[in-house]
N, C-alpha and C positions, 0 to 999 in steps of 0.2 A: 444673527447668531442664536442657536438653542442655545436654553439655560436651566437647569431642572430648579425647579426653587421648593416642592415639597412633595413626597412621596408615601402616602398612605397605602397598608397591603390590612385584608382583613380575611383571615381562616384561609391565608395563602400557605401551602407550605407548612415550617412549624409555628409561620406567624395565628395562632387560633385566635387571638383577641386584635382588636386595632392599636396598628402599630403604625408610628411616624416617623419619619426621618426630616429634618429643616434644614433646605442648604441654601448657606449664607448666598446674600448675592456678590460677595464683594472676591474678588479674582481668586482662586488657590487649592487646597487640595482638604477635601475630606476625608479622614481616614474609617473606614470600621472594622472595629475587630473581632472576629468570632471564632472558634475553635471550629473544629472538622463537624459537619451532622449541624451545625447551631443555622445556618441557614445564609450564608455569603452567597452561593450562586443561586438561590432563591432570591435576592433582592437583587439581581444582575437581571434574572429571568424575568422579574414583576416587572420591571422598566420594557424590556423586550414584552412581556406580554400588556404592558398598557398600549403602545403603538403596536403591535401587530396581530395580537390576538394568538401568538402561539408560545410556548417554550420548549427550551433546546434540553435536552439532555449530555451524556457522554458519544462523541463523537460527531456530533452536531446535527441529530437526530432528533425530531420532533418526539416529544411526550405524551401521552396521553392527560389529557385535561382533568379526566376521572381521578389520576391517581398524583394532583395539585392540592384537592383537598385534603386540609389539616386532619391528619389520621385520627388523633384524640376525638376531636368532634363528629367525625365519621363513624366513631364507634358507637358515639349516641347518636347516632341516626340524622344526625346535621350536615347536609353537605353542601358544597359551591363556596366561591369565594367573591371575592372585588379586589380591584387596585384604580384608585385615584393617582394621576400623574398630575400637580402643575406647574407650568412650564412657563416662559417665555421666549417672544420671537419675532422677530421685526419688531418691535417696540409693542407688543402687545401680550394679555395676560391669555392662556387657555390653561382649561381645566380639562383633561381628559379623564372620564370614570371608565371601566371595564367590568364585566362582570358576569359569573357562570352560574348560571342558577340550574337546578334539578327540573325536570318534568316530572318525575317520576316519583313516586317515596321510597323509592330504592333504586338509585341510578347502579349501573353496572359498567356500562361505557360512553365514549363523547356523544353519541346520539340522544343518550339522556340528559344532554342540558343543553342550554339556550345560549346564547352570548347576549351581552347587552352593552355597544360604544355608546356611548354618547360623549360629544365634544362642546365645551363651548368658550366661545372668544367672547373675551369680557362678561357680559352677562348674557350674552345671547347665545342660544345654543343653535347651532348650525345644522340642516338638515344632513340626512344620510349621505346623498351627493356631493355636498359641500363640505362635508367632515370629511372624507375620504379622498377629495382632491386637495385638502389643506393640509391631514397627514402626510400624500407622498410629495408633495412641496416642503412639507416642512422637514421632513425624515423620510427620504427613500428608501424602502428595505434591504436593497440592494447595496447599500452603502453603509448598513448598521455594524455591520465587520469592523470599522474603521473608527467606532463610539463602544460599542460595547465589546467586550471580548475576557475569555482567561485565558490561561497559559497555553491551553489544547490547540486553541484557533491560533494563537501569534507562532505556530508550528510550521501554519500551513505557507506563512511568506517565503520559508525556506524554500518552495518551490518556484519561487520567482525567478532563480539561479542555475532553474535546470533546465537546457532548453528543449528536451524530451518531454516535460512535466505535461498534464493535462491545467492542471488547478492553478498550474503558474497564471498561463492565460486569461484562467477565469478571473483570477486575483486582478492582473494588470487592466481587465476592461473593468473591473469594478473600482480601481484608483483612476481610470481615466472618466467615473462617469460624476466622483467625488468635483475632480478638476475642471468639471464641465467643456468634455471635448464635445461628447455625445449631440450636442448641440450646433455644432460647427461642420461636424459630419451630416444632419440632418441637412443643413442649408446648403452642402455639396449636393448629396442626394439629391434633391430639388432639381438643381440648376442641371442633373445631370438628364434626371426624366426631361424638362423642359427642353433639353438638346435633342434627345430622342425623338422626343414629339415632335421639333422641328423638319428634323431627317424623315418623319413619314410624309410632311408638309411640302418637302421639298419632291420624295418621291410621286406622292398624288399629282404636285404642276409637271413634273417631267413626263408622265403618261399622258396628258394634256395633247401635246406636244408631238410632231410626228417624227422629230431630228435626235429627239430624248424619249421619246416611248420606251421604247427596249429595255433602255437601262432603266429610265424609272420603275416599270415592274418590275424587273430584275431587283434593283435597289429595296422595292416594297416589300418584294418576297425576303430577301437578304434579314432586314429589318425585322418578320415574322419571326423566321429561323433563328434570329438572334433573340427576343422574347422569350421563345420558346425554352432558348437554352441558359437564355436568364433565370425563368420561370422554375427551371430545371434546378441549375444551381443554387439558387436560393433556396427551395426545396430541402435540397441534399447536404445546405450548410444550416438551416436547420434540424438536420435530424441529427447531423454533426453535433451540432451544440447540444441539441440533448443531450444523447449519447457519450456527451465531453461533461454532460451536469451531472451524468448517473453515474460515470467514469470516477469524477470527482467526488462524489456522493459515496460508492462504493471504497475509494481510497480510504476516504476518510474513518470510513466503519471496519475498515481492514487493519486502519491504524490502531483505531480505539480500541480494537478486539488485538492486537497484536501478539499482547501477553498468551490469551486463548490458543490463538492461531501458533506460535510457537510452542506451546503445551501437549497442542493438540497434534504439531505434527512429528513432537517426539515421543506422544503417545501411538500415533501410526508406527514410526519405524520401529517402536517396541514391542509394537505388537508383531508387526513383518516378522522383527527376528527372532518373536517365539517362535510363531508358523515356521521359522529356517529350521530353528533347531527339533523342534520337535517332526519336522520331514527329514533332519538330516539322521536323527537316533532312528526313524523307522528305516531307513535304508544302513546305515551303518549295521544297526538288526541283522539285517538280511544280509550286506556282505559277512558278518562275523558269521552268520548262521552257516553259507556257503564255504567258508573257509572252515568250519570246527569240522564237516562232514570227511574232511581230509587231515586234519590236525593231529588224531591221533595217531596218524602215521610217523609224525617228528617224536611222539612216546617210544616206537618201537625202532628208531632207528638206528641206533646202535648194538642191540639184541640181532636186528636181523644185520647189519656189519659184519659183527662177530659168528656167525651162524654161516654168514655167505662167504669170509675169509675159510671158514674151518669147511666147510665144503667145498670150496676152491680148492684148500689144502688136498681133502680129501682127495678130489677128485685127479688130484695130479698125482697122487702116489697112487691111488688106481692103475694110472694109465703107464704109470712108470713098472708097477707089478701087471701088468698084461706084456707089457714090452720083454720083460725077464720069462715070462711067462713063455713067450713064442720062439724066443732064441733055446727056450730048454729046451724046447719039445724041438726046434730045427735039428739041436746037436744029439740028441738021443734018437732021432730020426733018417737023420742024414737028409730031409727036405724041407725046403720053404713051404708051408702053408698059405704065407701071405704070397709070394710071388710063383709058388708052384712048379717050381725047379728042386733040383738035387744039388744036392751041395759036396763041395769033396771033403777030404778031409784032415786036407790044410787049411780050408774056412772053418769047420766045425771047431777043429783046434782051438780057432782065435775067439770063435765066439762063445768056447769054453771058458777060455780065459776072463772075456768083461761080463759072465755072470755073477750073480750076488744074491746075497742072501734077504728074503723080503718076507715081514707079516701081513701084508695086505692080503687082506679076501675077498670076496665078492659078498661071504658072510657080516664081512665088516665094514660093508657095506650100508648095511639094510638101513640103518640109522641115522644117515646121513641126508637130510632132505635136500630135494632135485634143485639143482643150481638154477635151473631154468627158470623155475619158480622166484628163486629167493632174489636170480637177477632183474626180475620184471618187476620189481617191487618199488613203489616209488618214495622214497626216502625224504624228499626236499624238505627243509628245516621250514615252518611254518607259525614256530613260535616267537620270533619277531610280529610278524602281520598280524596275530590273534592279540599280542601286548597292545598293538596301535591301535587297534579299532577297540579292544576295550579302553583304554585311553579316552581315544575320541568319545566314545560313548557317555562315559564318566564330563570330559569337558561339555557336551551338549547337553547333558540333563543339569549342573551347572546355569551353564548360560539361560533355560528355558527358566529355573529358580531365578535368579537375577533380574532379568526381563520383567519377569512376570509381578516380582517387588516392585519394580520400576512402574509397570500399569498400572499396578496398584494406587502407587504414590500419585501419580496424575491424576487419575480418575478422581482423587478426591480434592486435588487442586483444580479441575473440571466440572467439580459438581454444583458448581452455578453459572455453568456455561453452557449454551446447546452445542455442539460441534455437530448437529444433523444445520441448522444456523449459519457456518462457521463454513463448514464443506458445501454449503449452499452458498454462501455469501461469494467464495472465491469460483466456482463455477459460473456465477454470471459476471464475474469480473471478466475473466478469459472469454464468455459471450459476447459484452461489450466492447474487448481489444477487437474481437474478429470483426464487429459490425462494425465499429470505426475505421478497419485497416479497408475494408466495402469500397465504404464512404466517401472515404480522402481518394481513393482510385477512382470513383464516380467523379470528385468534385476536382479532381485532377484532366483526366477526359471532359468533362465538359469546360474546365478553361480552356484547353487546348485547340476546342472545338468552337470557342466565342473570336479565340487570338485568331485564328485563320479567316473565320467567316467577317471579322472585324478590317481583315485585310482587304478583303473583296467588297465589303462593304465599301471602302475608303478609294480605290480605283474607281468603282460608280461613281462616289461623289466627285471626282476629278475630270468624268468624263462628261458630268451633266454638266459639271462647275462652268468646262470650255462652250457649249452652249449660249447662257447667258444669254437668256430672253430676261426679260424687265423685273418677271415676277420670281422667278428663279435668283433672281440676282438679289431681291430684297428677304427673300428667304433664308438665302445663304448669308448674307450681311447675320441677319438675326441667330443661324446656326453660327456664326464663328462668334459671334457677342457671348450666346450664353456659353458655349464648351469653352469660351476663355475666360469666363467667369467661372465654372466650375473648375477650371486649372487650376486658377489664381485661387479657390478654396481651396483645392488639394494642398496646393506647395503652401499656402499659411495655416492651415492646420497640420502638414509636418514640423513648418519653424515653430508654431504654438508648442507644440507635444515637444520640439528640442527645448526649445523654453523653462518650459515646464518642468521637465527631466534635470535642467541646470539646478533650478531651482530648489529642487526636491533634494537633489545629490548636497547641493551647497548645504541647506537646512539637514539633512539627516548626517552630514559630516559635524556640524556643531553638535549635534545631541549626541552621535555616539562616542567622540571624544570627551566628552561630558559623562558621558557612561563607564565608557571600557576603564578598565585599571593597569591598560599598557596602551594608553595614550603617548608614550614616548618613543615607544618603536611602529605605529601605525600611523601614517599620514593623512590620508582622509577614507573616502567610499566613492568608489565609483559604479555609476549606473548603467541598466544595460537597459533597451527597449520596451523591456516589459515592468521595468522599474526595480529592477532585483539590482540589490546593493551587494557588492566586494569589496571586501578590504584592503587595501593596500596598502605595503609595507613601504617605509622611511624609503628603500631602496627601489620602488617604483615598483615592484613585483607584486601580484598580488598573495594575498593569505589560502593558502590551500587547504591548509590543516587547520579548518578554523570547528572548537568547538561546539558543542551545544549550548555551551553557556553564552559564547560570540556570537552563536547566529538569535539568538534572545534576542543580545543587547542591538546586535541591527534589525530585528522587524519593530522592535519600540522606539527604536532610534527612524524608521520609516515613517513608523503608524504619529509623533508627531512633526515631522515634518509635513506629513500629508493636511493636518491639520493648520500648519501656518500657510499653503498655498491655498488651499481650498477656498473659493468661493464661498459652499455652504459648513461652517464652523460649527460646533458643539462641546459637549460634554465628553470626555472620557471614561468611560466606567470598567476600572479593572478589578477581575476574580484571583486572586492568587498568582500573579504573574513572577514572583522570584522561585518558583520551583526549579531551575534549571540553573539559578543562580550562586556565586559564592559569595561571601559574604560584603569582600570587596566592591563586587558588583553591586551588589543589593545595594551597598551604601551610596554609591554611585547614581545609580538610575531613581531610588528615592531623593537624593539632593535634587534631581534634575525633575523633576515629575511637573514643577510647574511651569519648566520649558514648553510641555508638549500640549499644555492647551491652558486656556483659560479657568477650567474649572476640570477638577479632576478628581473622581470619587475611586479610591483605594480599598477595597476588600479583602484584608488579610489574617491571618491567625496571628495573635503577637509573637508567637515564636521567629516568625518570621522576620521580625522587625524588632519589636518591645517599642512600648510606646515611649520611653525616655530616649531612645537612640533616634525615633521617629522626629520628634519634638527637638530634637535637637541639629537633624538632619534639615528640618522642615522652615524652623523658627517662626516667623509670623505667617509664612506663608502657609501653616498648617491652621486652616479658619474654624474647625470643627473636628470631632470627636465621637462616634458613638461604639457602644459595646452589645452584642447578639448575646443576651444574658439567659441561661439554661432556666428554666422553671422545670421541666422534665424531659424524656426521653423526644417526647413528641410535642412538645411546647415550648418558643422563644419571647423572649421580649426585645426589647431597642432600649436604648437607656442612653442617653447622651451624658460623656462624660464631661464633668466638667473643671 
């Protein structure tokens, strides 16, 4: 088992002077407490950077090394730091030092400094070879997820439960390498080459042979083909796996950046919908423009109404005095002018009679503007249409103000974000979907193409099988020894992994009962293949609507479970893990904290706790105590309380 037992940081961070932390040997939980800036995920990171030589940032993003050193002392021109880790492990004591020193007298980035491990076991310090195979035996990096971590990382087990997730997978082969499957797969592996090789063994004495020739080179060639497409697919399942680490890589800075990225793309549609509104005022423009060049026609359209009634008038008493006109001049005449006949004068008579008396003239006329005219005139009322588009116009230059506030306000909620970054960042996301989606159809085609050729494969061996010359027979003895020992690994490393999986689900059912604060209506956690825990309710269903606070308290209710199965056991070191918590819980998963591992170092603000609720939550099992004590903006101390 690791055990941290004293941890020195020196001009790490806002540690500028040497600072120590001592942790008891005897089982329980360390607590310390610092406010926000005092330096908590600085001591989370000095442990990560004594065993790996790197630190993480926001999103799980390597830092720059340059920008470790204690700003204060940078300013006077002091740069680089150290961290001494010691440790125990397998019954023995190491010292691990680290440390970054300048080349330069004015470093500017990581090229301008050195590193410097050194390890040693007992008093002996171990060469470079030997220090570096002792680390990833003693702490594999791949598994430091699972000992160190804050809030950001126990996020990402939420994807254990999706089975689309990319990072789910990554997660579940990194709890299977904690569990030491990785190992048992190896020795399948093995025994599986070793069958291979036999099957070329057996093809070589088949072409021996003049009854088995055929097949055996047939079989030889088969065997090639299949190499090849071995060769192939492993290939294309690691570029898979990159591609699934960039995937995840990328998620993860999508995540971190989240806020930005939602910022930034309601700064896009704000900005969209200036550009609407300001293209919609310049064509609104232009239809109001088209529509005024006829508008003032709806001004004069009752004037000309009235003008074309009273010339209509006119024009019909005109034509009424031409009518009286023609019938005078027939009867004073005695003939039709219009029809050109004579008339007698018992018609004249009558049509003496329905004359009348009339002032129209042709004089009275003159005044009277031509109907023709005043009918061609197009009257349609226009001043509806002209109200709406100034309207609209009024609402768009509106919205373009509005908008444009709204830009405003982000942009300076943006001003310590790049969104050239951001819009970069998600462009190689959707690169990496498409080269994965390649991928999996490459690594799809060539299963497809191993299952077949595997078949034809398997008829050769049946047809040499019947053969059965002496040396063929003791080949094949040996090919069905080893492919039935590599079976018998396969099927006990599935029942190991069900196993194991019981295991894990049993132990993470006790911690998150121990946790939750609706331990009365939830019955345990059930696990699925990848390790991802479900809730289920009293009534055997599972929790669907589980929150953020829920899905906390199962990746910590995971992370120690994983801890009590584990072959290789350690430390706990949490950054601020109740952010997502309510108070009930908090109480909860503090009571519980020395379920999950033997030694468990806590890094919190006291707001989050208070140290009287902590102590009292804790009782003996709280072994220690220290406080991230402010000296300045850019300077901390350690001060163990006592």
């Amino acid at each position: 088992m690791l055990r941290l037992m004293r941890l020195e940081v020196d001009g790490f961070g806002p540690f500028a002077d040497r600072q120590v932390i001592d942790f008891p040997t005897s089982p329980g939980v360390v607590v310390i407490y610092g406010e926000n800036m005092r330096g908590k995920t600085t001591l989370l990171n000095a442990i990560r950077y004594a065993f790996f030589g790197e630190v993480l940032g926001r999103g799980s993003f390597k830092r720059q090394l340059h920008s470790i050193s204690n700003r204060e002392l940078a300013a006077d021109g002091k740069y680089g730091f150290g961290v001494t880790l010691t440790f125990s492990f397998g019954g023995e004591i190491y010292e691990l030092h680290r440390s970054c020193e300048p080349v330069v007298v004015e470093p500017a980035s990581d090229s301008d400094y050195r590193q410097e491990p050194l390890l040693k076991r007992g008093s002996a310090v171990l060469g470079p070879q030997e220090r570096d195979r002792a680390l990833a035996r003693i702490f594999p990096k791949d598994i430091s997820r699972f000992f160190l971590f804050d809030g950001e990382l126990l996020q990402e087990y939420e994807e254990l439960i999706i089975s689309e997730s990319v990072v789910g997978p990554q997660i579940s082969s990194a709890i299977e390498r904690i569990l030491g499957v990785p190992i048992l797969k190896a020795a399948r592996r093995h025994l599986t080459e070793l069958a291979d090789e036999a099957d070329k063994q057996a093809a070589a004495e088949a072409s021996r042979h003049k009854a088995t020739e055929g097949w055996g080179i047939s079989l030889n060639h088969a065997l090639q083909k299949g190499e090849e497409h071995q060769r192939e697919l492993a290939r294309l399942s690691e570029v898979q796996r990159t591609f699934s680490k960039l995937k995840g890589e990328i998620e993860a800075k999508l995540s971190a950046d989240r806020k930005y990225a939602s910022l930034l793309d309601q700064r896009d549609k704000a900005q969209s919908a200036i550009n609407e509104a300001v293209k919609g005022q310049v064509e609104t423009r232009a239809a109001l423009k088209r529509v005024m060049v006829e508008a003032w026609r709806s001004v004069l359209r009752e004037p000309v109404r009235v003008a074309r009634d009273a010339a209509q008038a006119a024009l019909q008493a005109r034509v009424e005095a031409l009518e009286q006109e023609l019938r005078a001049a027939a009867v004073d005449r005695g003939h039709c002018s219009v029809c050109d006949q004579d008339i007698s004068r018992d018609l004249r008579q009558r049509l003496a009679a329905t004359l009348r008396p009339t002032s129209t003239t042709a004089e009275g006329m003159k005044g009277v503007p031509r109907l023709r005219e005043l009918a061609s005139f197009d009257d349609a009322d226009r001043s509806g249409e002209v109200r709406h588009l100034v309207r609209r116009l009024q609402e768009l230059a509106v919205e373009e103000k509005a908008k444009g506030d709204e830009v405003h306000d982000l942009d300076s909620a943006l001003k310590d974000a790049d969104p050239a970054t951001v819009r970069s960042t998600q462009a190689t996301y959707t690169e990496v979907i498409e080269n994965l989606t390649i991928v999996k159809s490459g690594i799809a085609g060539e299963t497809e193409k191993l299952a077949t050729l595997e078949t034809s494969i398997e008829r050769l061996r049946d047809k040499i099988r019947i053969a059965r010359t002496q040396d063929l027979t003791a080949i094949e003895a040996r090919t069905r020894l080893v492919r039935g020992a590599a079976t018998v690994f396969r099927e006990a490393i599935d029942s190991y992994k069900a196993d194991l999986r019981q295991r894990v689900e049993a132990s993470a059912t006790e911690l998150f009962l121990a946790m939750s604060t609706e331990r009365t209506d939830y019955a345990r956690l059930s696990i699925n293949s990848d390790y991802g825990l479900t809730i289920l309710h009293k009534d055997g269903r599972p929790e669907e609507a589980r929150s953020a606070g829920a899905e906390h308290v199962v990746a910590l209710a995971l992370m120690g479970a994983l801890q009590r199965n584990a072959p290789l056991r350690g430390p706990i070191v949490m950054d601020s893990p109740f952010g997502r918590l309510d108070e009930g819980h908090t109480s909860n998963v503090v009571g519980a904290l020395h379920k999950m591992a033997e030694q468990v170092v806590l890094l919190i603000y006291e707001s989050e706790v208070g140290r009287g609720r902590a102590r009292s939550l804790l009782g003996p099992r709280l072994i220690a105590e220290y406080e991230l004590e402010r000296i300045s903006s850019r300077r901390t101390n350690i001060r163990k309380v006592q």
